[in-house]
Backbone bond lengths (Angstrom), bond angles and torsions (degrees), N, CA, C in turn:
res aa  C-N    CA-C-N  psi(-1)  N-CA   C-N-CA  omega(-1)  CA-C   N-CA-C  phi
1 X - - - 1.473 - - 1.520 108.44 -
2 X 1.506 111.16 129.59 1.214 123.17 -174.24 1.535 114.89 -85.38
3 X 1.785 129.73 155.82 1.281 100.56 166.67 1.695 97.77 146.10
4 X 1.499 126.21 -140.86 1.664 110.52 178.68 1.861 122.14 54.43
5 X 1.383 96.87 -138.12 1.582 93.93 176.29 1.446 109.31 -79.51
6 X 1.371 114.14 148.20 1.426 108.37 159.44 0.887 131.63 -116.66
7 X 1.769 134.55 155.54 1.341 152.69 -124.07 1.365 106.51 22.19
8 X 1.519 98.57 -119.67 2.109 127.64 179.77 1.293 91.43 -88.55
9 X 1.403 153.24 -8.29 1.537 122.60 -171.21 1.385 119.60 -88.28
10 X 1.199 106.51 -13.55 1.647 125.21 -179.64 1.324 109.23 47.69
11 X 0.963 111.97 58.67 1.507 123.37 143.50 1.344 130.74 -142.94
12 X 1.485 127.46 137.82 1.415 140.90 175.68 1.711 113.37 -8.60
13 X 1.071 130.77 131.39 1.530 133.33 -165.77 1.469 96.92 -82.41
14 X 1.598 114.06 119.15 1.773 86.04 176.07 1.951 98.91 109.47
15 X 1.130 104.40 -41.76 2.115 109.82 -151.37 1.278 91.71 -64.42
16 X 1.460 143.09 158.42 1.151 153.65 75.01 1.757 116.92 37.04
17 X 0.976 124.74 169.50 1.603 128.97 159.87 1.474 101.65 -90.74
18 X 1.269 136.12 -14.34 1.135 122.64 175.17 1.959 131.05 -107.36
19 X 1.656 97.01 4.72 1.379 108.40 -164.37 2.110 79.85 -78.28
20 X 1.336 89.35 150.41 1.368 97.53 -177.48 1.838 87.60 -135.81
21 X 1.498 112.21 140.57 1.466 138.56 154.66 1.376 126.70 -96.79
22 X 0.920 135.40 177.53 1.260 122.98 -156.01 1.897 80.73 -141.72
23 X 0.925 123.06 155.73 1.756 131.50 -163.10 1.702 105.86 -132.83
24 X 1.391 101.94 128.15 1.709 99.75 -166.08 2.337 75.91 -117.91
25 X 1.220 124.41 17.05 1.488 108.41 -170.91 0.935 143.32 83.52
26 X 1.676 140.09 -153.01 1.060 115.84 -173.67 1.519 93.91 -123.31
27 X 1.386 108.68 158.87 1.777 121.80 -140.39 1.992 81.06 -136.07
28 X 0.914 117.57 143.00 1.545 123.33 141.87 1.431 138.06 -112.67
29 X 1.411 113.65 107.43 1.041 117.00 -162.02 1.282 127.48 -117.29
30 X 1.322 142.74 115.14 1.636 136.61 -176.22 1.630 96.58 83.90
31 X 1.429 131.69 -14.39 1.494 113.07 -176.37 1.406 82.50 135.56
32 X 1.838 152.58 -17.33 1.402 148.22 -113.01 1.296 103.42 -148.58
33 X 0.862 109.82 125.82 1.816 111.50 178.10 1.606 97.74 -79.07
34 X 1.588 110.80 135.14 1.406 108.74 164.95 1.650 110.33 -139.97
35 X 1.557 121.50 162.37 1.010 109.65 165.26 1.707 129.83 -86.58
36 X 0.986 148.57 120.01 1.723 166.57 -150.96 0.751 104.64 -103.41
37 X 2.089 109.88 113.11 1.443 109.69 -171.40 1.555 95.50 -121.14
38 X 1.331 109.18 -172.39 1.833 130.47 -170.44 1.632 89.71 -72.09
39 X 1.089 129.27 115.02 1.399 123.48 118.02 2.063 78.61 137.36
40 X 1.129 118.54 17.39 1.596 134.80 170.10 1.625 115.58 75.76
41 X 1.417 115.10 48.81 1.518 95.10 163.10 1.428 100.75 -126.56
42 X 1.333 126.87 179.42 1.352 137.60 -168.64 1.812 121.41 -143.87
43 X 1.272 89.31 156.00 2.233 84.47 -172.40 1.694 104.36 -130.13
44 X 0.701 92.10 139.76 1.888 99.21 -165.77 1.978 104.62 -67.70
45 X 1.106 117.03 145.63 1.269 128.14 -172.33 1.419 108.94 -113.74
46 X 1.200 125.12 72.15 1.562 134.17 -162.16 1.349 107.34 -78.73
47 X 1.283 145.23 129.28 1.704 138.94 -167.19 1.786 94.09 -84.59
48 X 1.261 88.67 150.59 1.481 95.63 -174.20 1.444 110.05 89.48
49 X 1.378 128.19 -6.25 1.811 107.92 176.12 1.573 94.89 -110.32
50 X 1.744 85.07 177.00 1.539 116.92 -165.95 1.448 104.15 -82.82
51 X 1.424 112.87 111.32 1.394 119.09 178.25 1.277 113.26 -90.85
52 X 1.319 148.54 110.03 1.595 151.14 161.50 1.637 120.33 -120.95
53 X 1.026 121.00 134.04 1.263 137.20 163.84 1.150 124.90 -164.19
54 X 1.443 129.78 150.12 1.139 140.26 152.92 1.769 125.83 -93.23
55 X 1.504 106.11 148.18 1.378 109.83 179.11 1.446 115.82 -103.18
56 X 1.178 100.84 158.48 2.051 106.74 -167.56 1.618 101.42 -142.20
57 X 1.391 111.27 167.73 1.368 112.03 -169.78 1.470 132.63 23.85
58 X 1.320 98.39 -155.47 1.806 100.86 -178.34 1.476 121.06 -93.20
59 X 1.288 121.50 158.11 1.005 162.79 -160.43 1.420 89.93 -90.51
60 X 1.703 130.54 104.81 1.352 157.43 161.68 1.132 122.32 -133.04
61 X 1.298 108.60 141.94 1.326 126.13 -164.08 1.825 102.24 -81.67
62 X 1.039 110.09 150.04 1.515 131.45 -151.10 1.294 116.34 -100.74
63 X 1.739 93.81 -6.85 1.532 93.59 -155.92 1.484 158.84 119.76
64 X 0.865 157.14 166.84 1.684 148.82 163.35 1.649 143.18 -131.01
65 X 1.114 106.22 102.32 1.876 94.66 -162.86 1.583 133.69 48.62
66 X 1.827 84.80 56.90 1.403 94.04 -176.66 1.547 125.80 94.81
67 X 1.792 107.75 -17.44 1.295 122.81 -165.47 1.470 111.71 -95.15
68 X 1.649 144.48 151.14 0.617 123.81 -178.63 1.587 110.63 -106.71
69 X 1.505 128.83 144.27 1.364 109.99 -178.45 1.535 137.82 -54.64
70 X 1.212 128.52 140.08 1.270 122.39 177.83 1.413 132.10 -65.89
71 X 0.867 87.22 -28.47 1.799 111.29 -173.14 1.851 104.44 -108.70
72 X 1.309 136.88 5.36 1.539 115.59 -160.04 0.841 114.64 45.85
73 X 1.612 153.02 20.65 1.873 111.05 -150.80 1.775 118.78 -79.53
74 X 1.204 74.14 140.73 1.901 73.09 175.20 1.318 125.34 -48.74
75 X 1.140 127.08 171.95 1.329 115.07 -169.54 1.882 98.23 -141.57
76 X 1.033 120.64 174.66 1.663 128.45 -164.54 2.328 90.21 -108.82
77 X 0.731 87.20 151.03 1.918 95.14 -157.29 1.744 79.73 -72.83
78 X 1.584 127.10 -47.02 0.974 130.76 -144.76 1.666 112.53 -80.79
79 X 1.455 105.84 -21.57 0.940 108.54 -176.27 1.755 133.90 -66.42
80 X 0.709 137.77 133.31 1.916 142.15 -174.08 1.321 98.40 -78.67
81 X 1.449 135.68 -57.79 1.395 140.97 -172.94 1.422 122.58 -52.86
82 X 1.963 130.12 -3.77 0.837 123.42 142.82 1.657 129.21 70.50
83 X 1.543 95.97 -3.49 1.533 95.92 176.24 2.222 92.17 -163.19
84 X 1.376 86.17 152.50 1.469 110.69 177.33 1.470 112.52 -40.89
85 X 1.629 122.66 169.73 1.393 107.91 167.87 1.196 115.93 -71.50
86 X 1.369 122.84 -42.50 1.811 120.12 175.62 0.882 116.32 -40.81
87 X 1.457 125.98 -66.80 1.576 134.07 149.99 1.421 147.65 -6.27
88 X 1.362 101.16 -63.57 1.420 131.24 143.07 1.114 107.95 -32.54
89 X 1.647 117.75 -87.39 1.740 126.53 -164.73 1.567 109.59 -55.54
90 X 1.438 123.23 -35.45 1.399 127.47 165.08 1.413 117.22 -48.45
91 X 1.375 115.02 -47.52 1.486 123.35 -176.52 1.585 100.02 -71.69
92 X 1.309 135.75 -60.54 1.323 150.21 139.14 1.709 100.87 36.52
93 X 1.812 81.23 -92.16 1.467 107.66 -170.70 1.786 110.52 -58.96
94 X 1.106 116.70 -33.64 1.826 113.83 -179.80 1.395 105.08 -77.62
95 X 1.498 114.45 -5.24 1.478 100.79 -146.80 2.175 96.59 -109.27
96 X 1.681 86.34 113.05 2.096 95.22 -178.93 1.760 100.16 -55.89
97 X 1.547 124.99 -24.54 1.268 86.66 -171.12 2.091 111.12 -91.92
98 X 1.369 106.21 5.29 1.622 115.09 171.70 1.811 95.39 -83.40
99 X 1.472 134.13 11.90 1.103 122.99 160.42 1.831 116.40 65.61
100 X 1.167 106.19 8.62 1.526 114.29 -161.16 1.815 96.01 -91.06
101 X 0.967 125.35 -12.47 2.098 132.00 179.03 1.491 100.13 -117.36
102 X 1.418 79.80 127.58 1.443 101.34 160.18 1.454 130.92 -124.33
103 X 1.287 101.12 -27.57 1.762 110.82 171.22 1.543 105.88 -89.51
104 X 1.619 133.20 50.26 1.301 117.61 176.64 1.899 93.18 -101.66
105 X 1.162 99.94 138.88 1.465 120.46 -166.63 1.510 118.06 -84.96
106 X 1.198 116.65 -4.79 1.687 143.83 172.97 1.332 93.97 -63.97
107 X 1.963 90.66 149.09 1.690 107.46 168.58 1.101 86.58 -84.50
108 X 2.105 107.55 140.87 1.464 103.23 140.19 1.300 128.36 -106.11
109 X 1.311 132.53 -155.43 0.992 139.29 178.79 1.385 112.93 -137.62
110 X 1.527 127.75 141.19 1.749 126.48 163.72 1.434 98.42 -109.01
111 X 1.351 94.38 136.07 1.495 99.07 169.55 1.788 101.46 -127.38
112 X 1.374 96.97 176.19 1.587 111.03 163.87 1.981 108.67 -123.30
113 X 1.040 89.71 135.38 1.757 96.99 -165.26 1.586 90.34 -134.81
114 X 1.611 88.46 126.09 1.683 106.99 172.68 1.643 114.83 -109.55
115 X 1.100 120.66 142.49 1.700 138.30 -167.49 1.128 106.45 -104.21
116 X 1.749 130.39 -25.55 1.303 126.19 -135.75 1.361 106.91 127.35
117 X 1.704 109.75 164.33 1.141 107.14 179.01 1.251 139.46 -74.33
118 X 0.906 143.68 135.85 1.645 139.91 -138.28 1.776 123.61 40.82
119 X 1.550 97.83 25.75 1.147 79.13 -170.92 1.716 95.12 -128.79
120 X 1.515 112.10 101.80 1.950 114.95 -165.18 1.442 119.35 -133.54
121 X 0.904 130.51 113.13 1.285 122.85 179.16 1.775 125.46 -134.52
122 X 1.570 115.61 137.75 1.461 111.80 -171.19 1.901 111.67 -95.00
123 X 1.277 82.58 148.41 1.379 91.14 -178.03 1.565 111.33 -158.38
124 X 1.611 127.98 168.00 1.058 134.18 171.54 1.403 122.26 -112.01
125 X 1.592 124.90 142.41 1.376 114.08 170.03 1.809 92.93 -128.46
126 X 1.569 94.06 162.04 1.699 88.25 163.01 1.369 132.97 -72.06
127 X 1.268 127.15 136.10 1.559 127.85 179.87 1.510 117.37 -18.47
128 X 1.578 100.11 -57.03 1.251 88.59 -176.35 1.652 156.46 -89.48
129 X 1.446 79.73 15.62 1.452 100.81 150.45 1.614 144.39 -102.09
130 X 1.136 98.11 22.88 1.199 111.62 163.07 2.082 98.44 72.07
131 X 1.457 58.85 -148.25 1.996 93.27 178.43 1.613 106.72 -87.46
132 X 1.575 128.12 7.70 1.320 116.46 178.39 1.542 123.87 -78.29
133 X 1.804 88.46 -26.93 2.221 70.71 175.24 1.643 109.01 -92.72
134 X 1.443 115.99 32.74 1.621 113.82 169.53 1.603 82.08 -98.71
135 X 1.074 131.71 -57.93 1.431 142.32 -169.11 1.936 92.16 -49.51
136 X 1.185 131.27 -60.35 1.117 107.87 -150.94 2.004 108.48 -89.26
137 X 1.258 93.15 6.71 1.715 113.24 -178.30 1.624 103.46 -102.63
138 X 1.137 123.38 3.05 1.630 126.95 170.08 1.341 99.46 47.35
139 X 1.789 130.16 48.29 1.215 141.77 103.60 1.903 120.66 13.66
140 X 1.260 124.77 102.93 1.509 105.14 167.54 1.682 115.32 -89.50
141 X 1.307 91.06 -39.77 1.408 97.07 -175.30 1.872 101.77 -141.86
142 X 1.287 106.83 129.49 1.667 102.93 164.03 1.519 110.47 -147.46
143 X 1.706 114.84 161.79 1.105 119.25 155.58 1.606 114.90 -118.71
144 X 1.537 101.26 167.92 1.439 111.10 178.71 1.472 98.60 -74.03
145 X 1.304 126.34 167.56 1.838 126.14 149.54 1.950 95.97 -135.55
146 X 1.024 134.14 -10.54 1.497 125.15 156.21 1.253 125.96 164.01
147 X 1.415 100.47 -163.54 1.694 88.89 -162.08 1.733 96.78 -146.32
148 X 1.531 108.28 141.93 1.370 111.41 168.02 1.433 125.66 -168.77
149 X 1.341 123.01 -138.95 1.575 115.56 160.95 1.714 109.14 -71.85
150 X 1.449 106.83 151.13 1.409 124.53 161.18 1.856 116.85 -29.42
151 X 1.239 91.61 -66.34 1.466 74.22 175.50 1.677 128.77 -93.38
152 X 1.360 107.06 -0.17 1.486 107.06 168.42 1.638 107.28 -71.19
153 X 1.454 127.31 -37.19 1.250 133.78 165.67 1.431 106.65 -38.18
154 X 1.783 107.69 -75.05 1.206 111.45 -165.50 1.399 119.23 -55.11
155 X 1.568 125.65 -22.20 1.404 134.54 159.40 1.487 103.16 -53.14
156 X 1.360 117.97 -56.30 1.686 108.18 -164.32 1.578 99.90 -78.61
157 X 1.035 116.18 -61.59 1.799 84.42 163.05 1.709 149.84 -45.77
158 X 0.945 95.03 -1.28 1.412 123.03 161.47 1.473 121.56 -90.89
159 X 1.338 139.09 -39.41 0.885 148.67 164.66 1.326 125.06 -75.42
160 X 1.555 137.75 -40.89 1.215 151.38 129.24 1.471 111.39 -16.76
161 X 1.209 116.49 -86.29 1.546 116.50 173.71 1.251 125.28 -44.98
162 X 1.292 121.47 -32.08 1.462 105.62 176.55 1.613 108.10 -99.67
163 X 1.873 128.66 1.57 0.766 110.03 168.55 1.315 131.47 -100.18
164 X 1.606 118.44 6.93 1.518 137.02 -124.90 2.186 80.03 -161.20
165 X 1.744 115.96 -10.25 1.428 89.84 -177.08 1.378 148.99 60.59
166 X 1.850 106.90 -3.62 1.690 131.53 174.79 1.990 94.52 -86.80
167 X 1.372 100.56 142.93 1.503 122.26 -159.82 1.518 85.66 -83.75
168 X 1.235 123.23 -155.99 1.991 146.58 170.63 1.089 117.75 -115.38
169 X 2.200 107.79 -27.50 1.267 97.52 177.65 1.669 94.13 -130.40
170 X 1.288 113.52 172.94 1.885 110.19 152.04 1.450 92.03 -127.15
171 X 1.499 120.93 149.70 1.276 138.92 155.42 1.649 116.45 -55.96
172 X 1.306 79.39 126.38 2.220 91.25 177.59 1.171 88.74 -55.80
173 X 1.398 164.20 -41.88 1.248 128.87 -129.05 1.991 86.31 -98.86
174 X 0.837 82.79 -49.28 2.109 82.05 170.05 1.401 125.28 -66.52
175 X 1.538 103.49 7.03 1.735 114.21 -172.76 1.925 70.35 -99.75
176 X 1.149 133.75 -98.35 1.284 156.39 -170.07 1.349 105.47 -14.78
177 X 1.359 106.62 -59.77 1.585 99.34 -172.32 1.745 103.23 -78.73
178 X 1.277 134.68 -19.30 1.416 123.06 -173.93 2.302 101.14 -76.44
179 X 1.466 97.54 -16.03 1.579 93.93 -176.49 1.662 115.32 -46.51
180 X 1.509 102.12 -44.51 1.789 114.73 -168.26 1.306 117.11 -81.22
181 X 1.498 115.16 18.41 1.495 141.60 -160.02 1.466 108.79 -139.48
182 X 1.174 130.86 -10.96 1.222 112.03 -168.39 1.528 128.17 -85.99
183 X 0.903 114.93 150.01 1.902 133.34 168.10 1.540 105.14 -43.99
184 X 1.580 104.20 144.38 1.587 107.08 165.32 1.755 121.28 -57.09
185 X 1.162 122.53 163.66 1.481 127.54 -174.59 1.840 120.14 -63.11
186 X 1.361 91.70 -17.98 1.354 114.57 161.37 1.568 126.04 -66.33
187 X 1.344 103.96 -62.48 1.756 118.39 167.86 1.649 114.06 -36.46
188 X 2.095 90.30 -40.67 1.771 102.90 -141.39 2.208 83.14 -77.11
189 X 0.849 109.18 -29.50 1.833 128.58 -161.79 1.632 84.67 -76.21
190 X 1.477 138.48 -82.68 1.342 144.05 158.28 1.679 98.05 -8.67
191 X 1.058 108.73 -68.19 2.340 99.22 -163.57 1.393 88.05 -77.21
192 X 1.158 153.34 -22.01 1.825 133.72 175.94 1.280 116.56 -85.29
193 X 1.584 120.12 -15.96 1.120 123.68 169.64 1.625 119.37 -97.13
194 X 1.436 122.74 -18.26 1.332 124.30 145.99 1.948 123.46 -67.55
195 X 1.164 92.19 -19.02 1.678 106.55 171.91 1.660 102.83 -73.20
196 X 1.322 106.36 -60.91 1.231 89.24 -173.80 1.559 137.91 -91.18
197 X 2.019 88.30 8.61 1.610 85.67 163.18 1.746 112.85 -82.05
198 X 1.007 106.79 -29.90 1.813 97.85 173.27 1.463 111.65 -87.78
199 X 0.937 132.77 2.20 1.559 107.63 127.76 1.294 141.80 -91.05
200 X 1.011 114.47 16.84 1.657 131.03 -172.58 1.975 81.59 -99.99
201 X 0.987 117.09 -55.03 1.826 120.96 170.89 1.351 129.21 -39.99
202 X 1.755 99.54 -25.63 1.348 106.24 -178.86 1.697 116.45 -68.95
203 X 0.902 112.54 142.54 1.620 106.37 177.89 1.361 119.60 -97.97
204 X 1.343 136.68 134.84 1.426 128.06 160.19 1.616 115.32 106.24
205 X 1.733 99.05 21.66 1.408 96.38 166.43 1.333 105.13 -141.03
206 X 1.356 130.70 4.14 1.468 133.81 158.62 1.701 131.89 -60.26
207 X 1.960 99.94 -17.80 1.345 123.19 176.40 1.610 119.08 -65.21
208 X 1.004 119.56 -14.43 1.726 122.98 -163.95 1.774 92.34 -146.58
209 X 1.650 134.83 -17.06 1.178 98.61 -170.77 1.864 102.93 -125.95
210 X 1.147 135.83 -175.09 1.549 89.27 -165.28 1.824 74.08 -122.61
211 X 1.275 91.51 150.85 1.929 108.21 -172.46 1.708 95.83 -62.09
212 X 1.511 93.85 165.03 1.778 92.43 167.53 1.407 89.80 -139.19
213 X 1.449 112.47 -177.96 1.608 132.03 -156.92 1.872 93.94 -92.32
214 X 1.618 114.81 151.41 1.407 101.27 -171.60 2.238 80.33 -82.26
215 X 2.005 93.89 149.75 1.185 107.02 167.16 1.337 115.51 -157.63
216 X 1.328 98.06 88.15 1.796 109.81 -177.74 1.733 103.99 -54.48
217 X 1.355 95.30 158.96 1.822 117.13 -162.12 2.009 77.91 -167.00
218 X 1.806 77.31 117.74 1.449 103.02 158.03 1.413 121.75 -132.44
219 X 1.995 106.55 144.41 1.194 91.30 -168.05 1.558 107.91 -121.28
220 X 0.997 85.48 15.56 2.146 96.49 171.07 1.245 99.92 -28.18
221 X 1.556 138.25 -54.39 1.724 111.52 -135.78 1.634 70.08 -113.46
222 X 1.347 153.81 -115.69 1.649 129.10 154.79 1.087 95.93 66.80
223 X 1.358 136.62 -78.66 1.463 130.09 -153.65 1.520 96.54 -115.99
224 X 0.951 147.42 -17.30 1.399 145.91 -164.09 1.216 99.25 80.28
225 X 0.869 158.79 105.90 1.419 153.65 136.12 1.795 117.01 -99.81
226 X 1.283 108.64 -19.10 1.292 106.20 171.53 1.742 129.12 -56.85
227 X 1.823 95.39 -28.13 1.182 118.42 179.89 1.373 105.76 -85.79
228 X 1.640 137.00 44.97 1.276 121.81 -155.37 1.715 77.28 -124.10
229 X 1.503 119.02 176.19 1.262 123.44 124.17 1.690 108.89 -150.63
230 X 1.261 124.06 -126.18 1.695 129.15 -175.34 1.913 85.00 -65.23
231 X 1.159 88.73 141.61 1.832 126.99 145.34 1.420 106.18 -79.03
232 X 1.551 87.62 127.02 1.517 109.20 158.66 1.251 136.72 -98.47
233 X 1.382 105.13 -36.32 1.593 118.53 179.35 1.647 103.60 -163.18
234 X 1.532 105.03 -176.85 1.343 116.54 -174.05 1.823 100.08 -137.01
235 X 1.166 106.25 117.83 1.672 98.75 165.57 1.692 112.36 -58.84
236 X 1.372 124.90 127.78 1.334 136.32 -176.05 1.555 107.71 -82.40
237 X 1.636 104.05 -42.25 1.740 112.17 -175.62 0.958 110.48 161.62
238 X 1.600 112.82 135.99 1.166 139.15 -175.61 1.642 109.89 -75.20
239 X 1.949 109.56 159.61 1.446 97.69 167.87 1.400 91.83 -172.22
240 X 1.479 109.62 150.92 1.477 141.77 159.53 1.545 103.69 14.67
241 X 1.360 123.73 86.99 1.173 102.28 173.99 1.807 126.49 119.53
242 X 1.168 83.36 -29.89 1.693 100.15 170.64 1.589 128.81 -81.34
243 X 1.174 126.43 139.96 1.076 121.14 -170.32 1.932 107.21 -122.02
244 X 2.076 103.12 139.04 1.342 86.62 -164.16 2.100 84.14 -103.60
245 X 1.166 111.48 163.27 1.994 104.77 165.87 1.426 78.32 -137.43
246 X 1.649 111.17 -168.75 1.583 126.81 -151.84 1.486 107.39 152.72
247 X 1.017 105.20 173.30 1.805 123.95 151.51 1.472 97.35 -141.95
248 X 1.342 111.97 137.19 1.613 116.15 -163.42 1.827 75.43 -103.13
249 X 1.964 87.88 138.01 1.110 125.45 -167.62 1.951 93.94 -98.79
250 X 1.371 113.70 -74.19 0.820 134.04 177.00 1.638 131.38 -160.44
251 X 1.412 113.45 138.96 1.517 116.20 172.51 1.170 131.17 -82.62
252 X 1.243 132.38 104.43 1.807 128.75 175.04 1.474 133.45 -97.40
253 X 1.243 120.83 89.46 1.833 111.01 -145.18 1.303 110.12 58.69
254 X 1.395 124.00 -136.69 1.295 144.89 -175.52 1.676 113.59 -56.61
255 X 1.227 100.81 -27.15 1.552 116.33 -164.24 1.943 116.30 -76.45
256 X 1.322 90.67 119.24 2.244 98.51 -177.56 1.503 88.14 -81.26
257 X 1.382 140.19 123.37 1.614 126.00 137.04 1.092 105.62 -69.64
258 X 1.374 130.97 148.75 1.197 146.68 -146.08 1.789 103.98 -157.52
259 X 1.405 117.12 117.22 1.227 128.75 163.62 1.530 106.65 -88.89
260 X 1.398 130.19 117.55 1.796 119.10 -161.50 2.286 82.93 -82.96
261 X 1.154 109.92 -176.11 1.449 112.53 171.03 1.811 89.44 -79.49
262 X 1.535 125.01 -41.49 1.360 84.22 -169.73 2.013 127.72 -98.48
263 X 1.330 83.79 31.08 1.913 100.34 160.44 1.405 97.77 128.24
264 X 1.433 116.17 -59.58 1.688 123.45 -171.21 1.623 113.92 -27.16
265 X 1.185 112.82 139.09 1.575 136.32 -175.49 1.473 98.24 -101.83
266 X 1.374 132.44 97.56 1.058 143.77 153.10 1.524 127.31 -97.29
267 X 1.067 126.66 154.82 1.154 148.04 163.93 1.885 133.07 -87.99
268 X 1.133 121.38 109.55 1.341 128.29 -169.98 1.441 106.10 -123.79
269 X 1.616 108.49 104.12 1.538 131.03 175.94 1.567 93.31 -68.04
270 X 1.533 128.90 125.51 1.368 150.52 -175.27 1.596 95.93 -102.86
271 X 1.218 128.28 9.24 1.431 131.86 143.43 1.303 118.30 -69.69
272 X 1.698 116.46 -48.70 1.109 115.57 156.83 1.466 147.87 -52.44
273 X 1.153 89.34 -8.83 1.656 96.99 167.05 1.025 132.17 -138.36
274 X 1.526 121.36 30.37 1.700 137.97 146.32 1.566 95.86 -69.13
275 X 1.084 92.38 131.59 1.981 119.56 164.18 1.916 113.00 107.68
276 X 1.545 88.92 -15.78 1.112 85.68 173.61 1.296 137.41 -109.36
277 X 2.033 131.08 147.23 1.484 107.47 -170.86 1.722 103.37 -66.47
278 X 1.644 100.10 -179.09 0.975 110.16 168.12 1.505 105.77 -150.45
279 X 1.534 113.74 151.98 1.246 111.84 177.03 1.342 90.39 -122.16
280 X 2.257 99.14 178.57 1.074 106.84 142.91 1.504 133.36 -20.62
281 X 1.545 131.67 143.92 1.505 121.06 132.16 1.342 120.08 -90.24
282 X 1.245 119.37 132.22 1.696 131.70 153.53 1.214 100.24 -87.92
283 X 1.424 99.50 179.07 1.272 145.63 -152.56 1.946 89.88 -81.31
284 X 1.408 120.69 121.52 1.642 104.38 163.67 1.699 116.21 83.18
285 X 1.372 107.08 6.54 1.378 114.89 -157.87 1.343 105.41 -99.78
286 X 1.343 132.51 79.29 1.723 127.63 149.12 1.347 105.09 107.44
287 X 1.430 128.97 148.48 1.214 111.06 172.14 1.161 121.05 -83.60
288 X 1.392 114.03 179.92 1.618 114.31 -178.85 1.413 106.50 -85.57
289 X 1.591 105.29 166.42 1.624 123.54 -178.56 1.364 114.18 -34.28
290 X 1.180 151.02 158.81 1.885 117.52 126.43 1.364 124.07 -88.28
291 X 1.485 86.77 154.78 2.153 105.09 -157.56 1.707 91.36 -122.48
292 X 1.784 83.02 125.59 1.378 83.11 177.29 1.877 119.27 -84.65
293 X 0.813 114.01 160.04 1.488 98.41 174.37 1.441 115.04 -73.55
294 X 1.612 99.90 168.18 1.720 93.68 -175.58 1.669 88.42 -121.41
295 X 1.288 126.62 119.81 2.007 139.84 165.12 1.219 114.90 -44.80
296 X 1.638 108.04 113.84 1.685 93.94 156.38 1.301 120.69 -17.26
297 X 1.246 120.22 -64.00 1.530 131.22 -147.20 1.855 98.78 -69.70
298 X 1.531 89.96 -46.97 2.088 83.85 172.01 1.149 117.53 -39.18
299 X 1.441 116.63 -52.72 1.361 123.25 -149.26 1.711 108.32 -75.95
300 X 1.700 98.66 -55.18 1.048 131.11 178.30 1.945 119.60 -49.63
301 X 0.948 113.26 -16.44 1.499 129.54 -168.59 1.255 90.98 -106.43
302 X 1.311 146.21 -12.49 1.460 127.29 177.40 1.285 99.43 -87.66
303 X 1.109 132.76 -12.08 1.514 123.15 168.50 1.426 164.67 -122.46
């Protein structure tokens, strides 16, 4: 269901300067980054528009799979995880990549998903979601290598990684800074197709899961990334009162690129801003977030 803020301005279609929404983040949907509001509708995040809003009240948790919380509980500004401990532990238990199911009856899938250079890691989602948790893991380029039961997956991801040396997770902050660095779409197609010839080498996980054909998926133009260059900073956390503006550069998973009005390339984790309302921005309205800087040496050491 369509509706809430519209486009990049993030606010309610229609609202007042004072109608405030409540923000569940950024959602991927149909292939489309959108923003995810309280009560399930969403507003498209088009690269290239003017992002403004301001935040109001407290910081509450949003909820769980559709559910709404029982308790509100407040939530800590700083936090990425976006929902209460009850909440949390609820999501926890449904959730295949907390490892907690084993009898779920779904095809999955293993893939190999590239970030950047040196930066690769295997993992499984269920079939039937397609290509969305490469999309919501800010994925540049990945292929499938197959598909089967839950735990024949979770075996071949197990075996892959420790034979091939790729982790389960990479850290956003090395997802972010490798964006203003990356190789042409050519290069990115070249390292997924050398990825997946050495795992096609691996032995002893083709027995239980059934192989798939190599099929690179790039998401360079998808997320904007063309519009990227150096990182400047990272918003740490939002609060009561602050107002963020921009021209959205591009979205990567969770991640707002952010042009500030006065040039800086920041980064805005959309974890950070589920639970909280948001209004309009006017003219003069609140200061902005604080952005931490991002170090030569951070950036510079990934490569």
């Amino acid at each position: 269901m369509t509706g809430g803020p519209a486009g990049g301005s993030c606010v309610p279609s229609g609202s007042g300067r004072g109608s405030a929404w409540r923000c569940r983040g950024v959602r991927w949907v149909s292939g489309r980054a959108v923003w995810a509001w309280e009560g399930g509708r969403h507003s498209d995040l088009p690269h290239g528009s003017a992002l403004g809003f301001g935040v109001v009240g407290e910081r509450r948790c949003p909820g769980v799979r559709g559910h709404p919380c029982p308790v509100r509980g407040v939530l800590d500004p700083r936090t990425t995880g976006g929902l209460c401990a009850e909440c949390g532990r609820l999501d926890r238990m449904a959730s295949i990549a907390a490892d907690t199911l084993s009898d779920d009856p779904r095809v999955f899938r293993v893939y190999l998903a590239w970030f950047g250079p040196g930066l690769v890691k295997v993992g499984i989602t269920a079939e039937e979601r397609g290509g969305t948790r490469l999309l919501e893991q800010g994925a540049v380029a990945y292929t499938w290598l197959g598909r089967g039961a839950l735990m024949a997956a979770r075996r071949t991801e197990a075996v892959l990684g420790a034979a091939l040396g790729l982790p389960d997770r990479i850290p956003y902050a090395a997802k972010r800074a490798a964006r203003g660095h990356l190789p042409g779409p050519g290069a990115r197609r070249s390292a997924a197709e050398a990825l997946y010839g050495d795992a096609a080498r691996v032995g002893g996980w083709g027995e239980t899961l059934e192989r798939l054909p190599l099929d690179v998926q790039d998401h360079g133009e998808v997320f904007g990334l063309l519009r990227l260059g150096r990182l400047d900073g990272v918003v740490r956390a939002l609060a009561a009162g602050c107002v963020v503006r921009g021209t959205l550069l591009a979205v990567a998973g969770p991640d707002l690129h952010l042009r500030l009005p006065e040039g800086r390339h920041v980064v805005l984790d959309s974890r950070l801003v589920a639970g909280w309302e948001l209004v309009r921005a006017g003219a003069g309205d609140g200061p902005e977030p604080a952005v931490e800087p991002v170090g030569a040496e951070e950036q510079d050491g990934l490569f």
